[in-house]
C-alpha positions as CSV (number, residue, x, y, z in Angstrom):
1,X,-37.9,-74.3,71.2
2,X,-38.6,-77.9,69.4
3,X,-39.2,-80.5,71.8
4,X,-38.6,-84.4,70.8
5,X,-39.2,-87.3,71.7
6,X,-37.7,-90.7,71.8
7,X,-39.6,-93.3,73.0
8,X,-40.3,-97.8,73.1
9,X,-36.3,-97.9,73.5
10,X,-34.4,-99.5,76.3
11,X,-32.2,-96.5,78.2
12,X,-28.5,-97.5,79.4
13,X,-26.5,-94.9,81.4
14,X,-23.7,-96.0,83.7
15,X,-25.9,-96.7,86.4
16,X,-27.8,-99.7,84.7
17,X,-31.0,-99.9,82.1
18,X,-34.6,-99.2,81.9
19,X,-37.3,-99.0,79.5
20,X,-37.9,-95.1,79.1
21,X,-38.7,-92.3,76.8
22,X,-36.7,-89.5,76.6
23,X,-38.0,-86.1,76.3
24,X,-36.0,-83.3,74.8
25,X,-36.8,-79.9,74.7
26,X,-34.4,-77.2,72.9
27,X,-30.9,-78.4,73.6
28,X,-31.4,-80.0,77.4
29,X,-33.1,-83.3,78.5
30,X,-36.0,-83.1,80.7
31,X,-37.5,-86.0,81.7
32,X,-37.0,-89.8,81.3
33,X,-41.1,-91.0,81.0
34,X,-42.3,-94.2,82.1
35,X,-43.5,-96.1,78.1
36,X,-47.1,-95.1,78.0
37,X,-47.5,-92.9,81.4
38,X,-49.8,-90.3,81.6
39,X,-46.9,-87.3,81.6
40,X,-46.6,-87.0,77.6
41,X,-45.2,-84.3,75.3
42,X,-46.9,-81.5,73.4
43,X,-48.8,-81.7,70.5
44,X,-46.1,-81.1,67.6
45,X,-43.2,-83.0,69.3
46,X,-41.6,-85.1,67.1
47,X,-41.0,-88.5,67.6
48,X,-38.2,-91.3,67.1
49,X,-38.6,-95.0,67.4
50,X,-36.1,-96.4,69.2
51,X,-38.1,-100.0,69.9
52,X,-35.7,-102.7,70.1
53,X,-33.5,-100.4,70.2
54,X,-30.6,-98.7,73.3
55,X,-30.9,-95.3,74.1
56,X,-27.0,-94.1,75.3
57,X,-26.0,-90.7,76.2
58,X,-23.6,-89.9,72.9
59,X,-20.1,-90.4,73.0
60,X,-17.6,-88.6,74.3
61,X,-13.5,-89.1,72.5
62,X,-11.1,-87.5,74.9
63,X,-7.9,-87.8,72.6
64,X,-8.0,-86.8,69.1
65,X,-5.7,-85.1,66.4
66,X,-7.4,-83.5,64.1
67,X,-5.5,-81.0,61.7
68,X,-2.1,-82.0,63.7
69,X,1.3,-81.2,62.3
70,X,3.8,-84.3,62.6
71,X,6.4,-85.6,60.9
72,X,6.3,-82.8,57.7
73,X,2.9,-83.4,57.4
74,X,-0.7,-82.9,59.2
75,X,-3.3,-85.1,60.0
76,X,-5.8,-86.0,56.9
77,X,-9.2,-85.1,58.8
78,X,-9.9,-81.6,59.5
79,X,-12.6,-80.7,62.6
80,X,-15.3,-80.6,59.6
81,X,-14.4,-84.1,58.4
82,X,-13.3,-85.4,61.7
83,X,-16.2,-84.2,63.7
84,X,-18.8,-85.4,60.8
85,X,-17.2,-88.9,61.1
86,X,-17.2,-88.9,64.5
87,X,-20.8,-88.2,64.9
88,X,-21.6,-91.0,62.0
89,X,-20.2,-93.1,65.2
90,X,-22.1,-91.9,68.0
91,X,-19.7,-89.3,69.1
92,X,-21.4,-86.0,69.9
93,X,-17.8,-84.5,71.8
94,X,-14.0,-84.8,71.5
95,X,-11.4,-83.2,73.0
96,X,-8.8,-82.5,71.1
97,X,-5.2,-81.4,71.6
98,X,-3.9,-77.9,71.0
99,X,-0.1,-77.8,71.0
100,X,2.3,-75.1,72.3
101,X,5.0,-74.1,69.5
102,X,8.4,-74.5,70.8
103,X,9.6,-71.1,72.3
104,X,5.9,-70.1,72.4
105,X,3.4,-69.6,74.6
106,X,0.1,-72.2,75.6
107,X,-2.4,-69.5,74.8
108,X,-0.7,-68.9,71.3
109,X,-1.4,-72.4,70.8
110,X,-4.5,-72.3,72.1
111,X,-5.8,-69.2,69.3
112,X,-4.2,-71.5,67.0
113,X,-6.1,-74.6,67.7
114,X,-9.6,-72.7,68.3
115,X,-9.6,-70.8,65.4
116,X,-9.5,-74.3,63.2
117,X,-12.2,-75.7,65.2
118,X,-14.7,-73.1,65.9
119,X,-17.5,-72.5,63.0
120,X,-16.4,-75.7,61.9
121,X,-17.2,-79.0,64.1
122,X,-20.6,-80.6,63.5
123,X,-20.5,-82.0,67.1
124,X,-19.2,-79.9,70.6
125,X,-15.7,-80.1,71.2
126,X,-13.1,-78.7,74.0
127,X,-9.3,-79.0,74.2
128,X,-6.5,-80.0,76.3
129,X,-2.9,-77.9,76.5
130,X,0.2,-80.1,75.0
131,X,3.2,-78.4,76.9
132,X,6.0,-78.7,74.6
133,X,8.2,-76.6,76.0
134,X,8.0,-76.1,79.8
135,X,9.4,-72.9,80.8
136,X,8.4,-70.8,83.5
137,X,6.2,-68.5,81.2
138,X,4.3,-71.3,80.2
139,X,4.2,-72.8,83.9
140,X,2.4,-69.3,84.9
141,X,0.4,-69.3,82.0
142,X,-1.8,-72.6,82.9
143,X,-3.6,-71.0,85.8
144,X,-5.5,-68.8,83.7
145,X,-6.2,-71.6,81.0
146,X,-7.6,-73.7,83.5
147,X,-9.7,-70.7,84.2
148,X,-11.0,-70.5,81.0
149,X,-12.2,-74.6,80.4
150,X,-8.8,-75.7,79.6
151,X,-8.7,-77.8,82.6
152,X,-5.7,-81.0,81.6
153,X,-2.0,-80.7,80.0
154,X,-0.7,-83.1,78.2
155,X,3.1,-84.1,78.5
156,X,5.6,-86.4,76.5
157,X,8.4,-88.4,77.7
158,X,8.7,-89.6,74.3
159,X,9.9,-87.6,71.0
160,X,13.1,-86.0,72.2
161,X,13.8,-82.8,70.1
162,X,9.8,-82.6,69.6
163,X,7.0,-82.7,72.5
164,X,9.8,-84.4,74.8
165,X,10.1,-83.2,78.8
166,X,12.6,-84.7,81.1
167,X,11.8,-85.2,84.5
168,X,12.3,-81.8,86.2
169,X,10.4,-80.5,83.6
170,X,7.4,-82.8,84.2
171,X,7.9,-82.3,87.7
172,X,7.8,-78.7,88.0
173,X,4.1,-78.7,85.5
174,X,3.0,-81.4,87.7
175,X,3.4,-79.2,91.0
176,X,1.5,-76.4,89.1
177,X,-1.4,-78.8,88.0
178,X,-1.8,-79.8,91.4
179,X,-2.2,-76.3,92.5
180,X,-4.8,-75.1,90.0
181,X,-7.1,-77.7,89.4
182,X,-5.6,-79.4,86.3
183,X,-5.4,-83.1,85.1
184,X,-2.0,-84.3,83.7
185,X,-2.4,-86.7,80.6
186,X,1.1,-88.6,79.7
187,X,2.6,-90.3,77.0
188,X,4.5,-92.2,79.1
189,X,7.6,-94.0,77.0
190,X,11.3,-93.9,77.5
191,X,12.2,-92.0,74.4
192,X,15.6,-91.6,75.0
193,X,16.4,-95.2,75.2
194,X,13.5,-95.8,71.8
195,X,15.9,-93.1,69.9
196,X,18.6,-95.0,70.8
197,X,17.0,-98.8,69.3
198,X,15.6,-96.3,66.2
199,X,19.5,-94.9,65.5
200,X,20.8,-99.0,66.0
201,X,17.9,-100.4,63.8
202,X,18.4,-97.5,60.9
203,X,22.2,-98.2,61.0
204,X,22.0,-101.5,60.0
205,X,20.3,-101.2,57.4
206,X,16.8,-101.9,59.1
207,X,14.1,-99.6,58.1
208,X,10.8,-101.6,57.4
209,X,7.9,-100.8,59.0
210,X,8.1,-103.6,61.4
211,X,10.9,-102.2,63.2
212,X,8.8,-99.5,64.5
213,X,7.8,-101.9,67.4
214,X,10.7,-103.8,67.1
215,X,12.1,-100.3,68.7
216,X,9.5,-99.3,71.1
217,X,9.3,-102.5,73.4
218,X,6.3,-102.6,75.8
219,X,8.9,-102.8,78.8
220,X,9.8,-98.8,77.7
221,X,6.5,-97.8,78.2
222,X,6.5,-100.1,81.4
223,X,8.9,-98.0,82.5
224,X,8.1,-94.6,81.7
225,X,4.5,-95.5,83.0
226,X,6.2,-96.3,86.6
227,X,8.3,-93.0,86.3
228,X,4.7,-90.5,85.6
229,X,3.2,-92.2,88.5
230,X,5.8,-91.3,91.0
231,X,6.2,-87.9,89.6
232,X,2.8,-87.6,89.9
233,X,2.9,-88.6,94.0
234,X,6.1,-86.7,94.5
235,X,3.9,-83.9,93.1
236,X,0.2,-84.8,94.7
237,X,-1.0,-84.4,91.2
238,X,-3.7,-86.3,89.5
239,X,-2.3,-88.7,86.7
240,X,-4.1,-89.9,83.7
241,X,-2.2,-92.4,81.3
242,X,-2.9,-91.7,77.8
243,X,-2.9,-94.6,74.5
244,X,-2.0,-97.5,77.1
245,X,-1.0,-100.2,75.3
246,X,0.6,-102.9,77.1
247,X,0.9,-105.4,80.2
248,X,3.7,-103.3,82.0
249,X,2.2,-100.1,82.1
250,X,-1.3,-101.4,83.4
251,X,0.0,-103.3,86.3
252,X,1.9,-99.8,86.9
253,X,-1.5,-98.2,86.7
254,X,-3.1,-101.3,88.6
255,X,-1.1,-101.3,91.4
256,X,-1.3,-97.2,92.0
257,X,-5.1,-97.3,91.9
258,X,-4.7,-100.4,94.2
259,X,-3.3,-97.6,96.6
260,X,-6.3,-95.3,96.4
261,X,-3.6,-92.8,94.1
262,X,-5.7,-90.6,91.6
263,X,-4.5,-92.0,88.9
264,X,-6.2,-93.0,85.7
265,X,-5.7,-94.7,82.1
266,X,-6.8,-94.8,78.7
267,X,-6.6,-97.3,76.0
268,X,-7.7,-97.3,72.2
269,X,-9.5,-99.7,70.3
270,X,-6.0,-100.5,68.1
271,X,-4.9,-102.0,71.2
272,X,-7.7,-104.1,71.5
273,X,-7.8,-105.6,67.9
274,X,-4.5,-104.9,65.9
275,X,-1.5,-107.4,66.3
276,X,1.5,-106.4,65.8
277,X,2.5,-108.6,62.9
278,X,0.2,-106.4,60.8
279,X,3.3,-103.9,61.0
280,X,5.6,-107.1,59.1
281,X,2.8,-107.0,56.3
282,X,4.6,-107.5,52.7
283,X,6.2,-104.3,51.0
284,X,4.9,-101.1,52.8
285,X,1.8,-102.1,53.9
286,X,2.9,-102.5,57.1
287,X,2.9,-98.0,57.8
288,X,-0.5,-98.6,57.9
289,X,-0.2,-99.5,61.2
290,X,2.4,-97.8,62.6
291,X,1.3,-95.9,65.8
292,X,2.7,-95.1,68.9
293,X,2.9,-96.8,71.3
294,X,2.5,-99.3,68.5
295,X,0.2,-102.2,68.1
296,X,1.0,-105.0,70.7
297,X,0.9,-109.0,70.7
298,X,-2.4,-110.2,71.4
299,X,-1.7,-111.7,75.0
300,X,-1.4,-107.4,75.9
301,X,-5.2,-107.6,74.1
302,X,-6.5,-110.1,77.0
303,X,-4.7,-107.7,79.5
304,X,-6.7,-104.7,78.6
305,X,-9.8,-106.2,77.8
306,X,-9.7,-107.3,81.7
307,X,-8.4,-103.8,82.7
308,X,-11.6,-102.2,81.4
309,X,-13.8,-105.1,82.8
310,X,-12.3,-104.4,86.1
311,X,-11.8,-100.7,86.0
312,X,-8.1,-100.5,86.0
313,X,-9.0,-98.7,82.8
314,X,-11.1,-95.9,82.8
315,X,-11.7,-94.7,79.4
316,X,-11.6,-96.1,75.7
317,X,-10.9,-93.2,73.2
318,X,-9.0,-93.0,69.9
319,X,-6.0,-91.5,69.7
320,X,-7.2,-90.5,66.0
321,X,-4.7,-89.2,64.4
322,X,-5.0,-90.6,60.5
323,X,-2.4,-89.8,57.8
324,X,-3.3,-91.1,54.2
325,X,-0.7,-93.8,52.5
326,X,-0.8,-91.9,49.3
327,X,1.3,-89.0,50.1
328,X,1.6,-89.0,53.6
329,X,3.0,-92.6,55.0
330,X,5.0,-93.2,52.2
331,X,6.9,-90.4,53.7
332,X,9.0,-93.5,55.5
333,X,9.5,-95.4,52.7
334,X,12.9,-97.2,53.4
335,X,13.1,-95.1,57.1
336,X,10.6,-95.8,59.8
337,X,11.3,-93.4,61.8
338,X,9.4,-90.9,59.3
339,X,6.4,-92.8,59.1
340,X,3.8,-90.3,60.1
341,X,2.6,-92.2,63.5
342,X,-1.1,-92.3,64.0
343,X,-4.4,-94.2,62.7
344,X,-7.6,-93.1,61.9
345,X,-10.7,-94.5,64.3
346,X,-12.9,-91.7,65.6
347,X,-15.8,-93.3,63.7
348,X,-15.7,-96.8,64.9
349,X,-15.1,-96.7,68.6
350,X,-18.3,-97.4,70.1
351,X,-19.2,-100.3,67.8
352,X,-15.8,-101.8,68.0
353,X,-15.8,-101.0,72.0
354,X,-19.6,-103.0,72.0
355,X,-18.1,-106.0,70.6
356,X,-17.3,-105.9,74.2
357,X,-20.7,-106.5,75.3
358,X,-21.4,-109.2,72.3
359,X,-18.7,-111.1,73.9
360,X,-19.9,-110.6,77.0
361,X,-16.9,-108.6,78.5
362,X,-18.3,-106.0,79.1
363,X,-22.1,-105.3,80.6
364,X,-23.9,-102.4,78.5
365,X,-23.5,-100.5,81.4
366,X,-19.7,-100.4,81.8
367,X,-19.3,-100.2,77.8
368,X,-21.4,-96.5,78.3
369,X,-19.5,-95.9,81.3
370,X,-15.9,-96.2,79.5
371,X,-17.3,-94.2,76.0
372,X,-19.3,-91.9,77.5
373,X,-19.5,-91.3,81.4
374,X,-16.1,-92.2,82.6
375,X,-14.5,-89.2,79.9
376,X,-16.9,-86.7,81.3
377,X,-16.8,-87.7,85.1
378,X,-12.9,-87.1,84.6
379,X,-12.2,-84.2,82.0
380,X,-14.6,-81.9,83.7
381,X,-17.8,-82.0,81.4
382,X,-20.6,-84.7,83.7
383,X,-23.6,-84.0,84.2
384,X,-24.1,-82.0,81.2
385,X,-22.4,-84.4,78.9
386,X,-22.5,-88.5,79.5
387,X,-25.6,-88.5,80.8
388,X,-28.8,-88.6,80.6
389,X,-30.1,-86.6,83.4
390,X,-32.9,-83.9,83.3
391,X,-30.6,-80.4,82.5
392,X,-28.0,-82.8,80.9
393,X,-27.4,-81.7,77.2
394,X,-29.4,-83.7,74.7
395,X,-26.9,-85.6,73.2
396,X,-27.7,-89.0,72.9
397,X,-27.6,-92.0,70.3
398,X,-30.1,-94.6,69.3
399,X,-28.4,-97.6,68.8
400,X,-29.0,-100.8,67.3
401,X,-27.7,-103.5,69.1
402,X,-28.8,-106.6,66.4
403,X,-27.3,-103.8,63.2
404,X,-24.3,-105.8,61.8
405,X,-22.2,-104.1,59.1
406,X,-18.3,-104.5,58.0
407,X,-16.3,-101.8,58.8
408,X,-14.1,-100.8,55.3
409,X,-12.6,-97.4,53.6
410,X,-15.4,-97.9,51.0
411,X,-18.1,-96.5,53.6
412,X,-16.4,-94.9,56.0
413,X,-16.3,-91.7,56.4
414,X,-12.7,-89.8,58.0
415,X,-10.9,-88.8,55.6
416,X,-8.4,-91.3,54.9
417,X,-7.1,-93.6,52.3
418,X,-7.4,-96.8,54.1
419,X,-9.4,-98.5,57.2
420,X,-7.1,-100.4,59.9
421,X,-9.6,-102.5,60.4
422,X,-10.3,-103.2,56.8
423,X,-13.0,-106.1,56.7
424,X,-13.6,-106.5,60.4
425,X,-17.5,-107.8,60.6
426,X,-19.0,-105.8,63.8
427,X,-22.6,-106.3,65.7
428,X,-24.3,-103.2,66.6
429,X,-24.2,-99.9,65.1
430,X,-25.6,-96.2,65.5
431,X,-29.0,-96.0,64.2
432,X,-29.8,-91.9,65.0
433,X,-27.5,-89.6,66.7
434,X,-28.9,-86.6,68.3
435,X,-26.3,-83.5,69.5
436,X,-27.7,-80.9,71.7
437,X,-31.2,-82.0,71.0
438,X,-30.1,-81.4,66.9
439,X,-30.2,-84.9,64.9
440,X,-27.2,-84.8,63.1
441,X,-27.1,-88.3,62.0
442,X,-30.4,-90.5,60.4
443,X,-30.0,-93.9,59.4
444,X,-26.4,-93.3,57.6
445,X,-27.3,-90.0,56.6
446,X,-25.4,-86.3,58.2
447,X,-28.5,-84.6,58.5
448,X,-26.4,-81.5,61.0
449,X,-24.8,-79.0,60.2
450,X,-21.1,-77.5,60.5
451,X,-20.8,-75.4,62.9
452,X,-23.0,-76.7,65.2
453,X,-20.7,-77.6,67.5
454,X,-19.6,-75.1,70.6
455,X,-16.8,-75.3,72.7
456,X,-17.3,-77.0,76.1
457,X,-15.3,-75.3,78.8
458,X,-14.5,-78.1,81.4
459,X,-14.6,-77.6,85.2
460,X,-11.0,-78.4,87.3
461,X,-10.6,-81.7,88.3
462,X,-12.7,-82.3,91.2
463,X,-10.5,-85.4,92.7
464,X,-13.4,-87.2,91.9
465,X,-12.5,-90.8,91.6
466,X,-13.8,-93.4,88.9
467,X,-13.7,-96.5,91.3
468,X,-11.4,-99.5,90.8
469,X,-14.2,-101.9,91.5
470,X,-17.3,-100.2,90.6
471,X,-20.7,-101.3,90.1
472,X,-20.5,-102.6,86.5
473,X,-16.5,-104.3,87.4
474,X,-16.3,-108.1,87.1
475,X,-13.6,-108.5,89.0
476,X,-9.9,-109.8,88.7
477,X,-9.5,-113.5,86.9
């Protein structure tokens, strides 16, 4: 087995910093050394510089859509693409969602989903269950997924006709979640009333892009938010919040956490740096954008930035789901509602997530903890992914904290037409990127291979808690 080892760099887990090495030896960290002790590797290790440099365990994206059917279409970055791009940002795991078909079954959805993925991703990836269509097969079927690492369903109250549940329906899945060990992820908007605004809007005539959020106002997914979360205690099932995008929903979140509830939220960095007006840009530009929940008004920005400073938010991840303009978002030209809804970001997370840190919003610590540790702690995958522990798998990033670069379509690379965040000037950026002690990433360059990537079972959800006001929290303004 090859052994490496990266050394002069400053290590930052969730727990805090410290100058260390880190030794790898085959696929598994085994010991953080002391800079210059006397325990030091074999003769034939080789060596990365990390001086002035952070050593992070590597990124973990818990919602992504790669390959997804929507809206006539599927999502432009395949798991070979997607995963390549992902580790050019410091990912080293996603978990991604495979969908039940309508009428179906989970585990037919599951083959489907797996058989994409596997001998493809450059980077380990598992998957959560989208229940689509809850029935009482499918109710019985999600003991025996959770048995075999598929350990959190995913439900919808939006897209009636599509992925939508009503409230029995959420109920009943909820009940058998709680029973065998699974997390429940919601999308949690009112889309009966948001097909209701979408039918007004198109009927007079209104069918720019802009309308999308005009149609999807942040008190729907207030509501829907409130709704999950007293399912979720009717049920005594653990709740976690996907794509949360505005004020409403996280004082829903907030106030439930407040109560010691299990009950846990994501946001995305489009939610932290998009406004909303970029949806109103001239002629069509504005699909770029379109996403749902869609972009907010900046004063939701400030109210999510202080959710993950205080731990009302757990996790950042993506939500990446990108469709080209060419040929894909044009699909809504003159109708919004056929838009193909998602944006492309699996690449630029942890930077844009560290501008956090360069603001000083976030300590290093909490910015690992919410891109790497958090995800893992929750979705069944900690200690052998976000951290860096002895046993832990080597999957780690070397990151440059002083690197500034502009983040642009010309040097990404998802496959996608466009960047949404086109021009944005970031500081920090990945320098090496090591999955299971493989470097897959140099200095800009894939250097892994695909295929690399395995599936990562994930244990039941353990009730463990990611605390409100944890260690690296600054507290409510």
């Amino acid at each position: 087995m090859s052994t490496l080892l990266v050394e002069g760099g400053t290590v930052v887990t969730a727990s805090g910093a410290q100058r260390a090495d880190v030794l790898v030896d085959g696929e598994q960290v085994v010991a953080l050394l002391a800079p210059g002790g006397p325990a030091r590797p074999p003769e034939g290790c080789r060596r990365i510089d990390a001086t002035g440099k952070l050593v992070v365990p590597g990124g973990i994206d818990v919602h992504t859509h790669m390959e997804m059917p929507f809206g006539g279409t599927r999502s432009a970055d395949t798991f070979s693409s997607g995963t390549r791009a992902a580790a050019h940002g410091g990912t080293t795991t996603i978990v991604d969602f495979a969908i039940q078909p309508r009428g179906g079954s989970a585990r037919e959805g599951l083959e489907t989903w797996a058989a994409r993925a596997e001998g493809h991703c450059a980077i380990d990836f598992g998957f959560h269950m989208i229940l689509s269509d809850v029935t009482e097969p499918v109710l019985k079927e999600m003991p025996g997924l959770v048995d075999d690492g598929v350990t959190s369903f995913k439900l919808f109250m939006a897209y009636p006709g599509v992925f939508y549940s009503d409230d029995g329906q959420i109920l009943r899945a909820m009940q058998t979640a709680a029973g065998c060990g699974a997390l429940v992820m919601m999308h949690a908007e009112n889309g009966i009333a948001i097909d209701v605004l979408v039918s007004q809007a198109l009927a007079r005539g209104a069918g720019d892009p802009r309308m999308h959020g005009e149609t999807r106002p942040s008190v729907l997914e207030g509501e829907a938010t409130h709704r999950a979360v007293v399912l979720a205690g009717v049920a005594g099932c653990p709740l976690y919040i996907v794509h949360l995008s505005a004020t409403e929903a996280l004082a829903e979140v907030a106030a439930a956490r407040d109560a010691g509830r299990q009950v846990f939220a994501e946001t995305c960095p489009q939610y932290l740096f998009l406004d909303e007006a970029l949806m109103a840009a001239p002629g069509f530009e504005g699909a770029k954008y379109v996403c749902s929940p869609p972009i907010r008004a900046r004063a939701h920005h400030e109210a999510l930035w202080r959710g993950l400073g205080t731990g009302d938010l757990s996790v950042v991840s993506t939500d990446h789901c990108p469709f080209c303009m060419k040929d894909q978002k044009e699909l809504g030209r003159g109708d919004f509602s056929k838009i193909p809804n998602g944006l492309p970001g699996v690449e630029h997370r942890m930077d844009l997530v560290y501008q956090g840190v360069v603001d000083g919003r976030l300590s290093l610590a909490r910015w690992v903890e919410l891109t790497s540790t958090a995800p893992a702690r929750l979705f069944g995958m900690y200690p052998k992914k976000g951290s860096l522990l002895p046993g832990a798998d080597a999957d780690l990033v070397v990151y440059d904290p002083d690197r500034r670069h502009t983040l642009s379509a010309s040097s990404h690379h998802m496959a996608v037409d466009y960047s949404a965040y086109e021009g944005t000037e970031v500081t920090g950026g990945v320098d090496v990127v090591v999955s299971r002690g493989e470097v897959v990433v140099e200095h800009g360059e894939f250097t892994g291979t695909e295929g690399h990537g395995r599936f990562v079972p994930r244990a039941p959800f353990g009730g463990l808690d990611v605390p409100a006001r944890g260690p690296n929290a600054v507290g409510r303004p």
